[in-house]
C-alpha positions as CSV (number, residue, x, y, z in Angstrom):
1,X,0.0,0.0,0.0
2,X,2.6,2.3,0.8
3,X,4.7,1.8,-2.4
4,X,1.4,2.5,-4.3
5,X,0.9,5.4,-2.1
6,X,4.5,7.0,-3.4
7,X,3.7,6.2,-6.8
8,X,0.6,8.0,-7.0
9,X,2.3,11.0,-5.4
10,X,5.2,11.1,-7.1
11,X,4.0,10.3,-10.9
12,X,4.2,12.8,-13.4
13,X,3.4,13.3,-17.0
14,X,6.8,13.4,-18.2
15,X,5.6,14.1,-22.2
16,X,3.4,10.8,-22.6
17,X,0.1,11.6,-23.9
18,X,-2.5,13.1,-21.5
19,X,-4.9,9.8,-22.1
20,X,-1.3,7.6,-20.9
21,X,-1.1,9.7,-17.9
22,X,-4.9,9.9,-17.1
23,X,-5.0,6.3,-17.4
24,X,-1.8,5.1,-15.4
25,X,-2.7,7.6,-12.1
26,X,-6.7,5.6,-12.7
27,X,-4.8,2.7,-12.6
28,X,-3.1,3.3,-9.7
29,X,-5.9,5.3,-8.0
30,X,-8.3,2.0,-8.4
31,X,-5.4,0.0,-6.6
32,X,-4.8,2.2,-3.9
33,X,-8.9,2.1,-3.4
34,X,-8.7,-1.6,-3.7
35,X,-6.2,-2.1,-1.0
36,X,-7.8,0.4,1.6
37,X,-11.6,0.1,1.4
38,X,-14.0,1.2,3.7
39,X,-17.3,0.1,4.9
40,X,-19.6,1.1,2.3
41,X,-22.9,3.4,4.1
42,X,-25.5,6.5,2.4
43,X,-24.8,8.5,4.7
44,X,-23.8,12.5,4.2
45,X,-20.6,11.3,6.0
46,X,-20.3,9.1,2.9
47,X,-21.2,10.9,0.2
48,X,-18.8,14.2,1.9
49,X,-15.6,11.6,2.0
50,X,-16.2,10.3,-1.9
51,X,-16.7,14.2,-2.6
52,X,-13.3,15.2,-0.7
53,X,-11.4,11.5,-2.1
54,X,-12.5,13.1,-5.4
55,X,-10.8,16.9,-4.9
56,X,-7.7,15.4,-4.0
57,X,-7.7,12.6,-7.0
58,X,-8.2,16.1,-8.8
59,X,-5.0,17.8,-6.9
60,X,-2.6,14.6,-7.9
61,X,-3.8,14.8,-12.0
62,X,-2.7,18.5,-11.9
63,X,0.2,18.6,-10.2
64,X,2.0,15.9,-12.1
65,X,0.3,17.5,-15.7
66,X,3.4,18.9,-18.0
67,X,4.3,22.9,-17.9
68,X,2.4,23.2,-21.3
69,X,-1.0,22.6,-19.6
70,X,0.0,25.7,-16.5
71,X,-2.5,27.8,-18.5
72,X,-5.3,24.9,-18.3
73,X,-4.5,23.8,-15.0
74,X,-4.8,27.6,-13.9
75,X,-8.5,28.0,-15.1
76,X,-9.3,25.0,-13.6
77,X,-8.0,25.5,-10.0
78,X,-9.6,29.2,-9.9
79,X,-13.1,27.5,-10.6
């Protein structure tokens, strides 16, 4: 888990294609998930966690995107 962990944080784009890099950090997003799930409920406490496990799955894809997407990247984060 830990390893994974790393990977996730530390993978960047690195000039593949932005589908290869999309589909590697899903990859490794979806194994991370698989190794550390949680009781599944309905709650709001629920649906709050998917919502903030989302934002930070957002955080990792743009950090590790390639300098020619800063302008991209930018207008995203300032939505």
């Amino acid at each position: 888990m830990f390893n994974i962990h790393q990977q996730i944080y530390t993978f960047k784009q690195n000039g593949i294609s932005l589908f290869e890099y999309f589909n590697k950090l899903d990859s490794l997003w979806k194994e991370f998930d698989g190794l550390t799930s949680l009781t599944e409920c309905t709650c709001d406490a629920s649906i709050k966690l998917k919502d903030h496990s989302n934002l930070m799955k957002l955080m990792q894809f743009l950090s590790g995107l390639d300098e020619s997407y800063s302008q991209v990247k930018s207008h995203i984060l300032l939505m």
